[in-house]
N, C-alpha and C positions, 0 to 999 in steps of 0.2 A: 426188774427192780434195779433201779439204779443203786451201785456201789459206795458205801458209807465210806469216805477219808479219814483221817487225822493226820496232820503235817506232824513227820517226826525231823527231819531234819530241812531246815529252810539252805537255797543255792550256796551262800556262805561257808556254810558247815560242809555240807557235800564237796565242791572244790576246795578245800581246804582238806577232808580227807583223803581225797586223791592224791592232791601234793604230793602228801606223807607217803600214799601207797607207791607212786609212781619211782617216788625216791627211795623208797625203801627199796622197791626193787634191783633200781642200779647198784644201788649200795650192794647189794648181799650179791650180787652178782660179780662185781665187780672186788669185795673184798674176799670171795671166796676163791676166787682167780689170784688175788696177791697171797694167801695162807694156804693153799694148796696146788702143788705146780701141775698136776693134772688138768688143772683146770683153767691155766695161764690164759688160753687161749677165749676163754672169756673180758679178757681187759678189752677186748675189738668192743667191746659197749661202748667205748668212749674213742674210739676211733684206734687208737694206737696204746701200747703198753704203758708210755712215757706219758701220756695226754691221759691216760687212766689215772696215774697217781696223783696228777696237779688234779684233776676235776673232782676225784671221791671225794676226799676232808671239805670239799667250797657245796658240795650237795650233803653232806653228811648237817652241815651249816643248816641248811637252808631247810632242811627235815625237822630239824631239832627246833628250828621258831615255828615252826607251820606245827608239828605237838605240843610246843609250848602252849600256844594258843588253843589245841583242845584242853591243855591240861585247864588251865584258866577258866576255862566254860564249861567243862565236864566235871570236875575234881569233887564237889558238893553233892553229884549223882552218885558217886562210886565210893561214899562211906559203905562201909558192910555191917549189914544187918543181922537181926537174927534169924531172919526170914532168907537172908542171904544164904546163911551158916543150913539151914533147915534143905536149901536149895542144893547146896554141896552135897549135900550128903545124903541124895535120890539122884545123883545123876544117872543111875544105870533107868532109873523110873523115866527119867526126863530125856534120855536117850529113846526111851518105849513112845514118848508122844505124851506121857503125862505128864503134866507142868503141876510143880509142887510149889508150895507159898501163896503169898499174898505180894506178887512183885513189881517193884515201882519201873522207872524208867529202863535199870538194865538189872541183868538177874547176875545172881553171885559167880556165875562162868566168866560173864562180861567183865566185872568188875576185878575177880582177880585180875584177866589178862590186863587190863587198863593198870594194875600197879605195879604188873611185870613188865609192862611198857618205860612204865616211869622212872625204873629204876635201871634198865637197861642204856633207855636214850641219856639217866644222867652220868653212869658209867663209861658207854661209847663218849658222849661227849667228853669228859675231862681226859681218859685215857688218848683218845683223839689228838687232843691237842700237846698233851704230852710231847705224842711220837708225830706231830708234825713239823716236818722238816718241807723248807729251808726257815720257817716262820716264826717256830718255838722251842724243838727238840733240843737246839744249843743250848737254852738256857738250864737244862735239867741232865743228870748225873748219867750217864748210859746204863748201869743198873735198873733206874725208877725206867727209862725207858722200855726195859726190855720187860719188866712187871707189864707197864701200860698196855703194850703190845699183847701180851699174855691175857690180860684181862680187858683189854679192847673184843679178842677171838673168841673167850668165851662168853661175853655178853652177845654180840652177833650171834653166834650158836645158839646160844637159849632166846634171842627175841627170832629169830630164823623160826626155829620149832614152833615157837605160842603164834606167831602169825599164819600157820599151818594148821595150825589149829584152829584159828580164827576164819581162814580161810573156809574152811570145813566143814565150822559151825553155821558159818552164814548160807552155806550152799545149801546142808543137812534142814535148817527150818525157812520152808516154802514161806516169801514174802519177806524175808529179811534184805537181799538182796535188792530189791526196789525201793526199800527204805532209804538204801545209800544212791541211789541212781536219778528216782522220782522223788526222793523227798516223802514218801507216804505210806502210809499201813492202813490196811482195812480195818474195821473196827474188831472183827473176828478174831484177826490175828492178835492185834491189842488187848483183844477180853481176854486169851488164851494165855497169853507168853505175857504178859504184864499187866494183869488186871489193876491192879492200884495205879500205876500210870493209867490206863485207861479211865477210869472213876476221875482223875484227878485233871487227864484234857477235857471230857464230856459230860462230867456232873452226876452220870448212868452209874448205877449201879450193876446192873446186870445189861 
């Protein structure tokens, strides 16, 4: 019997989340090497120590409009519900393989991390540019810079963790992972983990 589809994500969406992931990667790699000298030896991502600092802030750039753009397209998905709220709080059920609610496109795990996203990338961003030098840092007090800096490291740290998390999740439920790569979900996996999105591409009730 051939395999029932539903497109979850069309090419657009897909490279446009890799961007993100790709960059995110350097980034955290790359700023974990400048905030911890243990790990200096990580700036070789970008070739040299000195060629690390000029390239981070111009990809830190370039991450922040490739999320902009999901926020833009996504941000209407990721109100929370009370079905969301319902969902939170079975996670250890929803860890066992039970799927609890009635769930639309993403479930209340996804939708938190999407607004721990958004608040990270708006922090990294401002604090960012704060303490970047030679471009902006003069124009600001060495105090606020050294705040920025401060809160530049702990926003990294906690978007570091939730995409670990993220990472984890996507691995933990079979099928998800080819949603970001093919573009598609079985209809199985859609009845299962988000039956109201599901009703809502196919018409099906069950």
């Amino acid at each position: 019997m051939k395999e029932q589809l539903i497109q979850r994500y069309n090419a657009a969406e897909r490279i446009n989340h890799w961007v993100v992931a790709v960059c995110f990667i350097l980034l955290a790699i790359s700023g974990l090497a400048f905030f911890y000298p243990a790990f200096f030896w990580l700036t070789g991502v970008f070739g040299t120590p000195q060629l690390a600092r000029i390239v981070h802030p111009f990809v830190g750039v370039v991450m922040f409009i490739a999320f902009a753009r999901q926020f833009f397209r996504y941000w209407h998905h990721n109100l929370v519900t009370s079905e969301d709220v319902k969902w939170m709080k079975s996670v250890k059920e929803v860890m066992k393989g039970n799927e609890v609610g009635d769930i639309g496109r993403y479930n209340g795990g996804q939708k938190g991390m999407f607004w721990v996203m958004v608040g990270c990338m708006a922090l990294l961003l401002i604090s960012g540019v704060i303490a970047w030098r030679p471009y902006f840092a003069l124009y600001f007090p060495i105090p606020l810079i050294r705040v920025a800096l401060l809160v530049h490291a702990a926003s990294a740290l906690v978007l570091i963790a939730s995409i670990i998390v993220h990472v984890y999740a996507a691995l933990w439920v079979q099928g998800t992972i080819r949603a970001m790569v093919e573009g598609v979900v079985t209809h199985a996996w859609a009845r299962k983990h988000h039956p109201k999105w599901f009703r809502e591409m196919t018409g099906k009730e069950s």
